[in-house]
MDAnalysis code that builds the backbone (N, CA, C; Angstrom):
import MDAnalysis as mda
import numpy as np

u = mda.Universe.empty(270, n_residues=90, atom_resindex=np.repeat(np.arange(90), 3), trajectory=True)
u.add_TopologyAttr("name", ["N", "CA", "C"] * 90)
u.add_TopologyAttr("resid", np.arange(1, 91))
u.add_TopologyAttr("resname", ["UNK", "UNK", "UNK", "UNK", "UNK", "UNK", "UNK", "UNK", "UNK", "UNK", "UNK", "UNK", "UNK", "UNK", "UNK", "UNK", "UNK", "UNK", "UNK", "UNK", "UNK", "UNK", "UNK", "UNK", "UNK", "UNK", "UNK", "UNK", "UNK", "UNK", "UNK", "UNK", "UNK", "UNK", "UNK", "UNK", "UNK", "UNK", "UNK", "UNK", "UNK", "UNK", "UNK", "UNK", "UNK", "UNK", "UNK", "UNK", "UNK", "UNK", "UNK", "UNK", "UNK", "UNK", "UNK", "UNK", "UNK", "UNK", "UNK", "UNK", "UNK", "UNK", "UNK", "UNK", "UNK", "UNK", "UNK", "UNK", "UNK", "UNK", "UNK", "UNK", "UNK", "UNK", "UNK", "UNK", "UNK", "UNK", "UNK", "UNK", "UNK", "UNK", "UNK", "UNK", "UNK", "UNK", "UNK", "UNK", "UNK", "UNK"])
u.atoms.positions = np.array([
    [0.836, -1.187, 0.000],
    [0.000, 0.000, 0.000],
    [0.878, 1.245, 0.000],
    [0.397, 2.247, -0.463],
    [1.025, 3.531, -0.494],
    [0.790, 4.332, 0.648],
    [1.794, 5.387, 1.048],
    [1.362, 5.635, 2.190],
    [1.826, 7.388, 1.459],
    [0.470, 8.170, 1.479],
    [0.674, 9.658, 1.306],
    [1.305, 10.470, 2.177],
    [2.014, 11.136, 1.778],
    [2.440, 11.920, 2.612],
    [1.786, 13.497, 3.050],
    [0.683, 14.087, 2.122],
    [0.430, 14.886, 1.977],
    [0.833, 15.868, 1.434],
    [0.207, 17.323, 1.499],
    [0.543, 18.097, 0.735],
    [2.556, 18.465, 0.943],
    [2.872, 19.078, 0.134],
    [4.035, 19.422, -0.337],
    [4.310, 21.210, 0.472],
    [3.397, 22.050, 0.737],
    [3.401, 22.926, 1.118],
    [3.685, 22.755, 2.673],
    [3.535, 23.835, 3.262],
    [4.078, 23.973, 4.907],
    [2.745, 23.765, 5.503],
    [3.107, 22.852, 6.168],
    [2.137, 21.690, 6.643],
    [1.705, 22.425, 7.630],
    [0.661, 22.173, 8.209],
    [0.180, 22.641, 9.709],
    [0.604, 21.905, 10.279],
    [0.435, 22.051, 11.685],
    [1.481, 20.776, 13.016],
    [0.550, 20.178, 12.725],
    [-0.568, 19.645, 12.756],
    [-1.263, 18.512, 12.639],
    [-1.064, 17.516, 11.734],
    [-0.920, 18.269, 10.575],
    [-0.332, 17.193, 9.089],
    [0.859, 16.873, 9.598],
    [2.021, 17.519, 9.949],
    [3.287, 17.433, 10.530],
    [3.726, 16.217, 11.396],
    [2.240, 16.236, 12.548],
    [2.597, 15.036, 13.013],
    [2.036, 13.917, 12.767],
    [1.394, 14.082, 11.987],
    [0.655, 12.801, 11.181],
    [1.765, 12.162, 10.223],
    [2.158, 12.872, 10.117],
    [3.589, 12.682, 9.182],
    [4.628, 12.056, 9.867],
    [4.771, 12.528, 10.907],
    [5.761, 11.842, 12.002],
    [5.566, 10.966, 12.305],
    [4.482, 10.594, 12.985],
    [3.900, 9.614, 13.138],
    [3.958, 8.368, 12.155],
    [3.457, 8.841, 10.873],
    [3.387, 7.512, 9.674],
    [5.477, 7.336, 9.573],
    [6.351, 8.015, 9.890],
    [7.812, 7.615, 9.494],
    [8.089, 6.857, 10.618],
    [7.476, 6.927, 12.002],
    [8.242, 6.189, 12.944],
    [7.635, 4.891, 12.984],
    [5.860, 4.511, 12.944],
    [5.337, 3.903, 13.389],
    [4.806, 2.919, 12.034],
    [5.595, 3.270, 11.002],
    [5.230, 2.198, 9.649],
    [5.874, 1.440, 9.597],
    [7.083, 1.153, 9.524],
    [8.174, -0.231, 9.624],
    [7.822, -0.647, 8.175],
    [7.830, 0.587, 7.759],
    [7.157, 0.229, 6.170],
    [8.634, 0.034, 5.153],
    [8.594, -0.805, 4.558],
    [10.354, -1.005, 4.021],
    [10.128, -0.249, 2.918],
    [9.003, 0.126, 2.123],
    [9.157, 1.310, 1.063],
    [9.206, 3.145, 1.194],
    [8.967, 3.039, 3.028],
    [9.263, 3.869, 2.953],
    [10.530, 4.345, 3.510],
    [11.002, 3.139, 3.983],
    [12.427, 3.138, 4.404],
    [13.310, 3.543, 3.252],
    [13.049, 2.394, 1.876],
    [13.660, 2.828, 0.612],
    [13.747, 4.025, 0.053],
    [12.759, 5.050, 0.484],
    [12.492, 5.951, -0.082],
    [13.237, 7.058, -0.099],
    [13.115, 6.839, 1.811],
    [13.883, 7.857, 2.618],
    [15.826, 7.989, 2.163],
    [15.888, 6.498, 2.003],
    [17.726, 6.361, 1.391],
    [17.449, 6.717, 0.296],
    [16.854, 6.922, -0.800],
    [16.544, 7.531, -2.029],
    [17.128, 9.375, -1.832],
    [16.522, 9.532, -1.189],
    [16.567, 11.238, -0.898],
    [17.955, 11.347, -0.568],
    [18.926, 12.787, -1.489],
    [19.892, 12.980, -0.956],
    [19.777, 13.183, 0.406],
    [21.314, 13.461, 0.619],
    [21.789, 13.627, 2.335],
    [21.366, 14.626, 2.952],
    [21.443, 15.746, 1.650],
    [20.863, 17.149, 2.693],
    [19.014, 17.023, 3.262],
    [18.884, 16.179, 2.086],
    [17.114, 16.731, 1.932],
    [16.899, 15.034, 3.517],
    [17.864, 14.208, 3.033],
    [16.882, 12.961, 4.295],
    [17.385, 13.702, 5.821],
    [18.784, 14.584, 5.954],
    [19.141, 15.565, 7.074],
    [18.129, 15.878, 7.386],
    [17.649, 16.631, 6.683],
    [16.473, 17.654, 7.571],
    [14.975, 16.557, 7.971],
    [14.977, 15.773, 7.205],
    [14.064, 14.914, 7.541],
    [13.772, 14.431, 8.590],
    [15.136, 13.678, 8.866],
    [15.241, 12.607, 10.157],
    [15.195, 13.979, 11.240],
    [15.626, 15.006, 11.035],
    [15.898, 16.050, 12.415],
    [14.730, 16.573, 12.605],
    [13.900, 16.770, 11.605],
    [12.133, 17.272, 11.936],
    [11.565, 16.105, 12.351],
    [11.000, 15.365, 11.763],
    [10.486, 14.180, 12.069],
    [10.619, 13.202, 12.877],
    [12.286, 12.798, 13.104],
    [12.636, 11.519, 14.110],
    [12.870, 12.141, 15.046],
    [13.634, 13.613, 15.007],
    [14.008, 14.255, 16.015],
    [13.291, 15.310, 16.925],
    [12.608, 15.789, 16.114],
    [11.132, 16.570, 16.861],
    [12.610, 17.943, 16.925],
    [13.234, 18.255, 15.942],
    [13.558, 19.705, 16.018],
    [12.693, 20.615, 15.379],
    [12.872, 21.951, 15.837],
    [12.552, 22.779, 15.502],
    [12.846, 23.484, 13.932],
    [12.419, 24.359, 13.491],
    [13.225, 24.579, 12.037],
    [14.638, 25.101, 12.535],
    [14.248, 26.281, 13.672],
    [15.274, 27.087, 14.088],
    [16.207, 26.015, 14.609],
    [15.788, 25.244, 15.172],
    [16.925, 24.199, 15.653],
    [17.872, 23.725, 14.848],
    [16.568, 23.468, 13.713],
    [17.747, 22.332, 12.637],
    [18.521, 23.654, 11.464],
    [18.264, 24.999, 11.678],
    [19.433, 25.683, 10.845],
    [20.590, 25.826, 11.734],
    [20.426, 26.099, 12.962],
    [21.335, 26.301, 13.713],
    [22.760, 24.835, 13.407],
    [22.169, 23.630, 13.608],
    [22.597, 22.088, 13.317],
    [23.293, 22.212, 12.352],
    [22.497, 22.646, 11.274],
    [23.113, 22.189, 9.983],
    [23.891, 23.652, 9.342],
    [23.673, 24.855, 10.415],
    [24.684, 26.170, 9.782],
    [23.902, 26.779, 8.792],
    [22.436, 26.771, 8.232],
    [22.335, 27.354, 7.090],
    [21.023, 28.090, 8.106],
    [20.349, 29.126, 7.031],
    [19.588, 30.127, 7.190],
    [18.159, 29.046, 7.414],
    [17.134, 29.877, 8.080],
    [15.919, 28.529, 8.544],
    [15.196, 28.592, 6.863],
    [15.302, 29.361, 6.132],
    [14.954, 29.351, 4.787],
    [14.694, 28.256, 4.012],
    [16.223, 27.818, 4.307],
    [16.886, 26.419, 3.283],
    [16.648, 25.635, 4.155],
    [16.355, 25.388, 4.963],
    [15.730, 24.181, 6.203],
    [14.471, 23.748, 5.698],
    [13.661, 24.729, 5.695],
    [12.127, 24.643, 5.031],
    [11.978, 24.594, 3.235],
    [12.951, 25.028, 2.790],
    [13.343, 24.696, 1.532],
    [13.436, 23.003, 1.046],
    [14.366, 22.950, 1.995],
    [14.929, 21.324, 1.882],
    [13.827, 20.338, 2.513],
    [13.093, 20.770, 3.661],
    [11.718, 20.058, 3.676],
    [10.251, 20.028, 2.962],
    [10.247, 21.132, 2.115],
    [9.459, 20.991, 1.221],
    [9.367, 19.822, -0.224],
    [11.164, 20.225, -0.344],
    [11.571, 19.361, -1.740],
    [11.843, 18.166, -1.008],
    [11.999, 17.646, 0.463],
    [12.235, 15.900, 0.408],
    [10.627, 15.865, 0.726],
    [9.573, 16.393, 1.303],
    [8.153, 16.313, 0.922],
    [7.487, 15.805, -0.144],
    [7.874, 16.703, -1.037],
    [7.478, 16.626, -2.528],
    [8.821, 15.157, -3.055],
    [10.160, 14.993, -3.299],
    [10.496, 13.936, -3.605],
    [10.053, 12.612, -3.038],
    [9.360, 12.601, -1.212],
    [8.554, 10.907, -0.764],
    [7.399, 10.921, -1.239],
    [6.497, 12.170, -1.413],
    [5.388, 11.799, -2.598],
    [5.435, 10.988, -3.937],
    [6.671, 11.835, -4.192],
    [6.362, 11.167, -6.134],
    [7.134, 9.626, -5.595],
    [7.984, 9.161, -4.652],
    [8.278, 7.802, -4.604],
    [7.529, 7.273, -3.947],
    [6.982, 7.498, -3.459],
    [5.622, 6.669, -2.408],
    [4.550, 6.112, -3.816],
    [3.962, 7.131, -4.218],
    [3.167, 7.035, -5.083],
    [3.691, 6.483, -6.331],
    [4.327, 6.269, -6.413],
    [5.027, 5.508, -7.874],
    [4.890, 6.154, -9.451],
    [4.738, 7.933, -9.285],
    [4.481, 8.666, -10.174],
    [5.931, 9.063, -10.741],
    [6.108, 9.229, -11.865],
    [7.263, 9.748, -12.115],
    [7.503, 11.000, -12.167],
    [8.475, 11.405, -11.831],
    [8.085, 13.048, -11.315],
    [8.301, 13.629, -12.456],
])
């Protein structure tokens, strides 16, 4: 089964943790695949929002860049586990 991730835009905390929720609590191996699919920067910010429950401000501080490109880079690994979840070609 496919598992959506939702929209691609800046999620409300509710989608957010619905989201969190479906990465910790799926043991889903496609979406495990997915996640190693995504470069390093974009699965970075991933695992640090999601597994890690940081903040944006947290995770620019982490990773040295502006909170811009934090939310940048979580939009585009958003939008890249959609189109691999869903098996669309982007």
């Amino acid at each position: 089964s496919v598992i959506s991730v939702g929209s691609t835009a800046d999620l409300p905390e509710v989608a957010i943790e619905c989201f969190a929720e479906k990465l910790e609590c799926s043991g889903n191996d496609q979406l495990s695949e997915a996640l190693k699919a995504l470069s390093p920067q974009l699965r970075e910010a991933v695992v640090l929002r999601y597994y890690d429950e940081k903040t944006i401000d947290e995770i620019a501080t982490i990773l040295q860049v502006p909170p811009g490109t934090v939310k940048s880079r979580l939009h585009n690994a958003r939008t890249a586990l959609n189109t691999l979840l869903s098996g669309k070609e982007p």
